[in-house]
C-alpha positions as CSV (number, residue, x, y, z in Angstrom):
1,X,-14.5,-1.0,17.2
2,X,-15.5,2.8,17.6
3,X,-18.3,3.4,20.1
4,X,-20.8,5.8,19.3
5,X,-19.2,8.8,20.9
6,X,-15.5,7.9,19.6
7,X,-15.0,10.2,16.3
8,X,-14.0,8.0,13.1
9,X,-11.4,9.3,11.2
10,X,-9.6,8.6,7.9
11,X,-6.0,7.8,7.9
12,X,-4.1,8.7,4.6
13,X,-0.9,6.5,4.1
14,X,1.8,7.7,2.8
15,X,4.4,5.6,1.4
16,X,8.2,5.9,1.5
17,X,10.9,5.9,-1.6
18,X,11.1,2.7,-3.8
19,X,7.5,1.5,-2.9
20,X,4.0,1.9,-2.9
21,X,0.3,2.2,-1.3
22,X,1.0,-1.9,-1.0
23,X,3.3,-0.9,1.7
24,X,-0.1,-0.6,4.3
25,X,-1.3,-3.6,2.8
26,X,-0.9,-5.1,6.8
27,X,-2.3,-1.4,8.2
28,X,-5.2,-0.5,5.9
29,X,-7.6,-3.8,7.4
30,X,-6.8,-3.4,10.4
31,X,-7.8,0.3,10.5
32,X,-11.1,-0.4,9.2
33,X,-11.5,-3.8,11.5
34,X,-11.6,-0.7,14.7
35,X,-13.8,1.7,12.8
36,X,-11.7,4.5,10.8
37,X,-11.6,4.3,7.2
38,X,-8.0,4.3,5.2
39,X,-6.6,5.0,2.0
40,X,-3.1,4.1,1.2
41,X,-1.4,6.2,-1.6
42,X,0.4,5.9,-4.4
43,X,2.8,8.9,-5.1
44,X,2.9,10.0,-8.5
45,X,5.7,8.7,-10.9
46,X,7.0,5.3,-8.1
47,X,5.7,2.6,-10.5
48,X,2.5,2.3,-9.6
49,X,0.8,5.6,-10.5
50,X,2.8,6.8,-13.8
51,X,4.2,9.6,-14.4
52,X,7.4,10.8,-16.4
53,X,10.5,10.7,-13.9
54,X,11.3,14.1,-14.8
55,X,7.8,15.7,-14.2
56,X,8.0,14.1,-10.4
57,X,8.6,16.4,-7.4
58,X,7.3,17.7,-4.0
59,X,5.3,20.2,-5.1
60,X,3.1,17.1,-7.3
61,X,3.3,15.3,-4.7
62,X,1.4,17.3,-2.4
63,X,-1.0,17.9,-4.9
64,X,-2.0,14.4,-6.0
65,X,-2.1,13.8,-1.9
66,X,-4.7,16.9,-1.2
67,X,-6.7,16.0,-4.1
68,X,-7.7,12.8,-2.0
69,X,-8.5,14.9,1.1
70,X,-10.5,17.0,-1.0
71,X,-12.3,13.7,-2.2
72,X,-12.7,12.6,1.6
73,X,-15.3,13.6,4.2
74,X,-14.4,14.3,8.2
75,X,-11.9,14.8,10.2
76,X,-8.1,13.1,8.6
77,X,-5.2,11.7,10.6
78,X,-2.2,12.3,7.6
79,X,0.4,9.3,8.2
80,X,3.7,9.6,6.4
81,X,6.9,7.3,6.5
82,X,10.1,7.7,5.6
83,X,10.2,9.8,2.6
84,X,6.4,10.2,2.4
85,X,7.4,12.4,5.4
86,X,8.0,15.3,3.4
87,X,4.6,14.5,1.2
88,X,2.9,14.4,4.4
89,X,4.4,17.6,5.7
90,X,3.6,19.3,2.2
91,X,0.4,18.3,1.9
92,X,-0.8,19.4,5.8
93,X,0.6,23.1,4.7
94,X,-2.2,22.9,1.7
95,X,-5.1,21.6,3.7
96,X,-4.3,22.3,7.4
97,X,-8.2,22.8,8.5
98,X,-8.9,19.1,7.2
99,X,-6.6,17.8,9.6
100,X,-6.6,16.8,12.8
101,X,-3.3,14.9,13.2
102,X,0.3,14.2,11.4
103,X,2.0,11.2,12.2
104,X,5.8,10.8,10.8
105,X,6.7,7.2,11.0
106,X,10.3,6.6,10.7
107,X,9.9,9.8,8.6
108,X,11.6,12.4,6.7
109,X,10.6,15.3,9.2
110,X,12.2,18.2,7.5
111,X,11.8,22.5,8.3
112,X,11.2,24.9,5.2
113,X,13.5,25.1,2.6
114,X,15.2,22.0,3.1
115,X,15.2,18.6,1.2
116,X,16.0,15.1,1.5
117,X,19.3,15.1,0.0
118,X,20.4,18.2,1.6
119,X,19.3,16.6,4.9
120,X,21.6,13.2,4.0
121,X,24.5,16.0,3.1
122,X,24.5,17.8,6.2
123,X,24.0,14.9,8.4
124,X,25.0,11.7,7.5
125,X,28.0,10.4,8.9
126,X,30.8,7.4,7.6
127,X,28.7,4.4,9.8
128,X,25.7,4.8,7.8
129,X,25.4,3.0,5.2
130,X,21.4,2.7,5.0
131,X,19.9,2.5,1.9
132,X,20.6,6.0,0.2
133,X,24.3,4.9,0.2
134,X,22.9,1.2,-1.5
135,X,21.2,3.0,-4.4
136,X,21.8,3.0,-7.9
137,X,20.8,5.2,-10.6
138,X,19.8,5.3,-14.0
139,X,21.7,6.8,-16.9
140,X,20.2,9.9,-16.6
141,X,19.8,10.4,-12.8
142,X,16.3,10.7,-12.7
143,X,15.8,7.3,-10.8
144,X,17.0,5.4,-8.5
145,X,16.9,1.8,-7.5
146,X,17.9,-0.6,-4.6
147,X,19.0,-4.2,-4.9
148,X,16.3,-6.7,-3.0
149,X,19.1,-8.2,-1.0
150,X,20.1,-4.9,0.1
151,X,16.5,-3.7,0.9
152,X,15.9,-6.9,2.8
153,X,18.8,-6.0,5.0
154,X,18.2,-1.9,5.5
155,X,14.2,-2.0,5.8
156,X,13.1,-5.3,6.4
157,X,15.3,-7.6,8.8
158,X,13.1,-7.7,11.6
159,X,10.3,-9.4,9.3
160,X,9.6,-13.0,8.5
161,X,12.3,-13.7,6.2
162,X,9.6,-14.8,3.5
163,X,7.6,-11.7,3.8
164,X,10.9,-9.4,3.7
165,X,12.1,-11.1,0.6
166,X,8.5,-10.6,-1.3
167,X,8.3,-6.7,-0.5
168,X,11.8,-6.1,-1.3
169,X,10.7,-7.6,-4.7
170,X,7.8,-5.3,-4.9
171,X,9.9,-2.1,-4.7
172,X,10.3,-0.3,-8.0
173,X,12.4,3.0,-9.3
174,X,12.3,5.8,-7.4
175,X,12.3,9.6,-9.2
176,X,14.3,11.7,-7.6
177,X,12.6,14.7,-8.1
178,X,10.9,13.9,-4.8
179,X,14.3,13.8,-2.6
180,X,15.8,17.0,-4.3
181,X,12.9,19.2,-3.6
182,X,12.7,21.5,-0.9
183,X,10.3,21.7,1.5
184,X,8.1,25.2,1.6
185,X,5.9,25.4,4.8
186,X,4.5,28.0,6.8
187,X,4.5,28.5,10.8
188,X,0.6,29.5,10.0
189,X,-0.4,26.0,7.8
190,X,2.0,23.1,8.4
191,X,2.7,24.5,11.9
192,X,-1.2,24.5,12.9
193,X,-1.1,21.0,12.4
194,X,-0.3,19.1,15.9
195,X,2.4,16.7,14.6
196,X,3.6,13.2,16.5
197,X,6.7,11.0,15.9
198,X,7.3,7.4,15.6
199,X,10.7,6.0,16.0
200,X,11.8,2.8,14.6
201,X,14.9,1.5,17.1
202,X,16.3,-0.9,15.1
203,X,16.3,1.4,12.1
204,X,19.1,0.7,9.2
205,X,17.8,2.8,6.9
206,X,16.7,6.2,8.5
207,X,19.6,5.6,11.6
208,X,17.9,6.6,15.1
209,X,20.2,9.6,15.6
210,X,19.1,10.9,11.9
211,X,15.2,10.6,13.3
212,X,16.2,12.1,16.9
213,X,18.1,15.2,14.7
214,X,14.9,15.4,12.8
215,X,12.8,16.0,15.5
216,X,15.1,18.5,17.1
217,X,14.8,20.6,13.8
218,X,11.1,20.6,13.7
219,X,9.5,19.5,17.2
220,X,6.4,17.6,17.7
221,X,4.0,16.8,20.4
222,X,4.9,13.6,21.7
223,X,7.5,11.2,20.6
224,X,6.5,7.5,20.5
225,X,8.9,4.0,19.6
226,X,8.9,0.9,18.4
227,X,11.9,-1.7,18.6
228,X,11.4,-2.2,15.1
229,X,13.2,-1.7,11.5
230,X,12.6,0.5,9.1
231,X,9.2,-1.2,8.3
232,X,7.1,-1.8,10.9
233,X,4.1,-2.1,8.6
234,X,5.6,-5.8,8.1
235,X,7.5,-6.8,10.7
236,X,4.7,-5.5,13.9
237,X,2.0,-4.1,12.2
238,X,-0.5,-4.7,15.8
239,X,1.9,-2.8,17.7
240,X,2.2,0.5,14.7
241,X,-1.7,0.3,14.9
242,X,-2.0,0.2,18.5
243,X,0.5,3.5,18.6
244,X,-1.9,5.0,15.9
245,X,-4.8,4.6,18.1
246,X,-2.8,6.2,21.4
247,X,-1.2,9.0,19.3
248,X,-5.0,10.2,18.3
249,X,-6.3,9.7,21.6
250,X,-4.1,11.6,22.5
251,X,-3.1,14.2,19.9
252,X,-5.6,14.9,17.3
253,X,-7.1,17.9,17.6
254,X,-11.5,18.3,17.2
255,X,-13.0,19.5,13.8
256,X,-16.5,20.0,14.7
């Protein structure tokens, strides 16, 4: 718990492609059990907050994410993984005075003008074969999908077996709107924002070298790690809590 001189701060989740705010389901309790308040987010158009596939892109993402800031009080610790990277990014360079720390878990961590896809095009290489080479897509190409089996294996094989199986069911089309659009952020907004990373090891989804590439492009403050798989929310959610709590010790910046 927070003593009385310890700021509390509110931690916005941001989920990654193919899920939802259930994705913090193991973060958001124990958050609140040391003080801080949480809100895990649903991005517009993934299943769980509607949306028409085609309406779905960065830009409303960013929106729909500052409209909660806007709806919080105090000082905000932004939290985004994997794609919610980029929703995290996007959403610092609209409301950069409200917060006091960015933490990219596993996370899309990508300069202006660039997107997801463009990312995978320039720099992934014949051994990957995470889960944007698992994905299938509808008959349009506005969303995509990934097989359980396959998500088990790419984001969730560190987890109890039980518990890996049950997410993977959870995961629902993805609009791809979100992974075409480019980033737009300024040196002024985003880059005000003091920014950590968080690697996942044992990544088969986002591969190690593609996070370590990310964080050349756009450097942060401190780089922390886990020996963990794509989703450490399930499979060592004391030890991504614990690094939450050092990283804003550490990193996040006063807003009195």
């Amino acid at each position: 718990m927070l003593d009385a001189a310890s700021p509390r701060f509110t931690f916005i989740l941001i989920h990654g492609a193919w899920q939802g705010a259930w994705a913090w389901e193991t973060i958001v309790p124990r958050l609140k059990a040391l003080g801080h308040d949480a809100i895990a987010v649903d991005l517009p158009g993934n299943g769980h907050n509607p949306m028409t596939p085609s309406e779905v892109n960065l830009e409303r993402y960013a929106a729909h994410v500052a409209s909660i800031v806007d709806a919080t009080q105090g000082p905000i610790v932004m939290v985004g993984h994997s794609m919610g990277g980029t929703a995290a990014a996007q959403a610092c360079e609209l409301r950069p005075e409200r917060i006091a720390l960015a933490i990219f878990l596993a996370a899309f961590l990508l300069p202006d003008g660039m997107s997801v896809l463009q990312f995978y095009e320039r720099h992934l290489e014949p051994w990957m074969v995470g889960a944007h080479k698992r994905v299938t897509y509808d008959a349009a190409g506005l969303l995509s999908s990934i097989d359980p089996a396959a998500a088990v294996e790419v984001f969730y094989h560190k987890a109890d077996r039980v518990q890996a199986e049950a997410a993977a069911r959870r995961l629902t089309p993805q609009p791809e709107g979100g992974r075409r659009s480019h980033l737009k952020l300024s040196g002024e907004r985003f880059g005000a924002v003091p920014r950590v990373y968080i690697e996942a090891r044992e990544d088969r989804s986002v591969h190690l070298p593609l996070q370590r590439k990310m964080q050349a492009m756009s450097p942060c403050r401190a780089v922390y790690g886990l020996d963990s798989d794509h989703a450490p929310q399930l499979s060592d959610p004391d030890a991504l809590v614990a690094l939450f709590m050092t990283a804003v010790a550490e990193h996040a910046r006063s807003m009195t």
